[in-house]
C-alpha positions in Angstrom: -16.6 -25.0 1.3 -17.4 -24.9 -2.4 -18.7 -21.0 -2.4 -15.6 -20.6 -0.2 -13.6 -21.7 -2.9 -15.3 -19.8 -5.3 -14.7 -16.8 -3.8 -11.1 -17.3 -4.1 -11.3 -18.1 -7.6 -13.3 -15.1 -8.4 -10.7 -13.1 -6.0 -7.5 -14.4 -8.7 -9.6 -13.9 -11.5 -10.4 -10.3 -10.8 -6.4 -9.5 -10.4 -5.9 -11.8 -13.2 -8.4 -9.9 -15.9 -7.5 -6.2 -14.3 -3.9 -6.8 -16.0 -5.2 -7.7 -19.3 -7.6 -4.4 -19.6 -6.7 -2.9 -22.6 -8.2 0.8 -23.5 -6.2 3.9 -24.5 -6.9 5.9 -21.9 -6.2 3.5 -19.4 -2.7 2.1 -18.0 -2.0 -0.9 -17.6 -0.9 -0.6 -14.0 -2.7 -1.2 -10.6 -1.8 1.9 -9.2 -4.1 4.4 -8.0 -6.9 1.3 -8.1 -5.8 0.6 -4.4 -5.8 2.5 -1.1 -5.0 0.6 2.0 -7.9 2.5 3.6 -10.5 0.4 1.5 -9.7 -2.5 3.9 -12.3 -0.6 6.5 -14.7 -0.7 3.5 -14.3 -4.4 2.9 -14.8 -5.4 6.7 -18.0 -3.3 6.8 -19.5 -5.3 3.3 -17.9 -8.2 5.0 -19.7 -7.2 7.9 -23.0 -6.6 6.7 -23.7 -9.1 4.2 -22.2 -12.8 6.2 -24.5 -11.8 9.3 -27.3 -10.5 6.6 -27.3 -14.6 5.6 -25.9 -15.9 8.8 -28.6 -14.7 10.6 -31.7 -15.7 8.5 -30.1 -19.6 8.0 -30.3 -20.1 11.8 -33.5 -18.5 12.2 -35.8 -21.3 12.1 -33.4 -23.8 13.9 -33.2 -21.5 17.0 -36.8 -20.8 17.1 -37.2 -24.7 17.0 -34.8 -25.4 19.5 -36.9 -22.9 22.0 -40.0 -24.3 21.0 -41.2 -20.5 19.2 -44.7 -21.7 18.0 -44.5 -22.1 14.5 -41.0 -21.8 14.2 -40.5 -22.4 10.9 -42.6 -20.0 9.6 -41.5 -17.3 11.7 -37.9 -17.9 10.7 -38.7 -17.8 7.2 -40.9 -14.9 8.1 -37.7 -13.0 9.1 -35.5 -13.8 6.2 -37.8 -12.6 4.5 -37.9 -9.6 5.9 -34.4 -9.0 6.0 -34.5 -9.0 2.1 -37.4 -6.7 1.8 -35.6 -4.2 4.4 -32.7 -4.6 2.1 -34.4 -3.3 -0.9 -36.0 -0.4 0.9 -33.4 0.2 2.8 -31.1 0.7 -0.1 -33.1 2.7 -2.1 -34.3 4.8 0.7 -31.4 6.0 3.2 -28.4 6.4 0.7 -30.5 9.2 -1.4 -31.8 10.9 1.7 -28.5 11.3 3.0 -26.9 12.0 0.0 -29.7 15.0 -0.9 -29.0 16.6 2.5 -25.2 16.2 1.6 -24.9 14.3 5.0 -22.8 11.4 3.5 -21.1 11.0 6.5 -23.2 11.2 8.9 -25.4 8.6 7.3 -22.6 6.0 7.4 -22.3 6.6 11.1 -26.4 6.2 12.0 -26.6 3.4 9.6 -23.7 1.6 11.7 -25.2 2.3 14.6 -28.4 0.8 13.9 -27.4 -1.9 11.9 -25.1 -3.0 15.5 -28.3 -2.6 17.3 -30.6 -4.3 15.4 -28.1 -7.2 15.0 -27.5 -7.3 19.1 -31.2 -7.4 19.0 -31.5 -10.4 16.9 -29.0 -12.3 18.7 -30.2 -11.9 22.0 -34.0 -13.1 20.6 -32.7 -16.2 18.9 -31.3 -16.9 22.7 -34.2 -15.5 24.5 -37.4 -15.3 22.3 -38.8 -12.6 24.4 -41.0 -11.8 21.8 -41.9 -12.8 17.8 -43.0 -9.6 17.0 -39.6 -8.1 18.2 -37.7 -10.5 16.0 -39.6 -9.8 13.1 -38.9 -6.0 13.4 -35.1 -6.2 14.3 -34.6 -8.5 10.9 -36.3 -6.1 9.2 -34.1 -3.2 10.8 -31.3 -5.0 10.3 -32.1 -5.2 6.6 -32.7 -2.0 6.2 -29.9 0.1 7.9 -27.5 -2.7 7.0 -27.8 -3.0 3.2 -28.1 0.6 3.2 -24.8 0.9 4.9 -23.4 -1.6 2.7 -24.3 0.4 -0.4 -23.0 3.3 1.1 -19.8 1.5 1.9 -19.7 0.9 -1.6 -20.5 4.1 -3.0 -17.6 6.0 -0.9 -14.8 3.7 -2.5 -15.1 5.9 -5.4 -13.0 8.7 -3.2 -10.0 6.4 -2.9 -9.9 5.8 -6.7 -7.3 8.5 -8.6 -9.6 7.7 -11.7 -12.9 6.9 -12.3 -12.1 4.4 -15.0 -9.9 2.0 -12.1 -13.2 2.1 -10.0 -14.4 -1.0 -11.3 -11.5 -3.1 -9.6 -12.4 -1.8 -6.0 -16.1 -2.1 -6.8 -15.1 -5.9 -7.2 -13.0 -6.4 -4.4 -15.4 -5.5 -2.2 -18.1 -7.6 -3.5 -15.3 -10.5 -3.5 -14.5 -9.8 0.2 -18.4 -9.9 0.8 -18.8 -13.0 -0.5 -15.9 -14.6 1.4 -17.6 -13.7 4.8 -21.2 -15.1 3.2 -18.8 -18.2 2.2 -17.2 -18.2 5.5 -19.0 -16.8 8.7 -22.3 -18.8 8.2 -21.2 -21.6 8.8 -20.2 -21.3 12.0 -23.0 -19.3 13.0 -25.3 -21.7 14.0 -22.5 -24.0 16.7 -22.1 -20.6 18.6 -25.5 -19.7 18.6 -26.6 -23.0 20.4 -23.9 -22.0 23.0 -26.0 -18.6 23.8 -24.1 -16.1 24.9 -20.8 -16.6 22.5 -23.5 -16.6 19.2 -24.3 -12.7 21.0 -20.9 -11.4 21.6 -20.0 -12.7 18.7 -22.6 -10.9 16.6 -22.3 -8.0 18.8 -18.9 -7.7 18.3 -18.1 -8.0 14.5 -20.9 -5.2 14.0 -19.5 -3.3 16.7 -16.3 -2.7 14.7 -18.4 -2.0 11.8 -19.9 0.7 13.8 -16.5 1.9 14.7 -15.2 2.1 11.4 -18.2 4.0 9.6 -16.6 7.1 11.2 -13.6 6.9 9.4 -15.2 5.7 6.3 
């Protein structure tokens, strides 16, 4: 509830601040800082980063509830490798699909993985078929979703009339990020001990992800 509530406060403070930037070549006015179509963008960072933490919180406890050998472990095994696929990830796929001037395209394949790799960890935390396959889908799932995030990012800058404004959506969608982190994990772990809601619902907020990363 607290980072919830932070999230807000950062959310007022960034409108707040915006409207006392002073610089001579800059109005004082919102306009052309805003597009509506940035929402998409905000869902997908949304998206991506409350399942990135959702998901590695309720390793361990899912494992343990199935009785995974060394659950523990293999939960904090996959966090861990969430992160490091995050890292990689980022540095990695946004480049390569910039350098082949394939921006697009690399929004669309990283959604599409990112949804499989998260349908893929959601049915393994119900059915631990195999540790080896959770390790690899959390480290998927870092990879192709932080690099879609960062993409996500990175095209805001088309919406923006001027480069000096970007700075406003740049922090709106880290502030929209951080509401799902403050929000979504929370709940995570009640559905997951259901079973099948924990997967349709993980299956269905990247879905929409996917969905929007063509319009993106």
């Amino acid at each position: 509830m607290a980072s919830f509530i932070l999230s807000i406060v950062s959310l007022v403070l960034v409108f707040s601040l915006v409207r006392k930037y002073t610089n001579v070549q800059v109005q004082r006015s919102l306009r052309g800082s805003f597009a509506p179509r940035m929402i998409l963008n905000w869902y997908v960072g949304l998206a991506v980063a409350s399942l990135s933490v959702g998901l590695g919180g309720i390793a361990s406890e899912m494992l343990g509830l199935h009785h995974v050998p060394n659950a523990e472990f293999v939960g904090g095994e996959a966090s861990s490798l969430t992160f490091i696929g995050s890292a990689v990830g980022a540095i990695v796929l946004p480049t390569l699909f910039e350098n082949l001037n394939r921006v697009k395209l690399g929004l669309i394949v990283n959604g599409f993985m990112t949804l499989v790799s998260a349908v893929i960890i959601a049915y393994t935390l119900v059915n631990p078929i195999s540790v080896d396959l959770i390790l690899a889908s959390y480290f998927l799932y870092g990879f192709f979703g932080n690099s879609l995030w960062s993409m996500s990012l990175a095209s805001l800058n088309k919406f923006v009339s001027d480069p000096s404004r970007s700075g406003l959506a740049t922090s709106m969608f880290s502030v929209v990020s951080n509401l799902g982190v403050a929000l979504i994990p929370g709940y995570l772990g009640g559905l997951f001990v259901q079973g099948e809601p924990g997967i349709i619902f993980v299956g269905t907020v990247e879905a929409v992800a996917f969905i929007l990363s063509f319009f993106l």
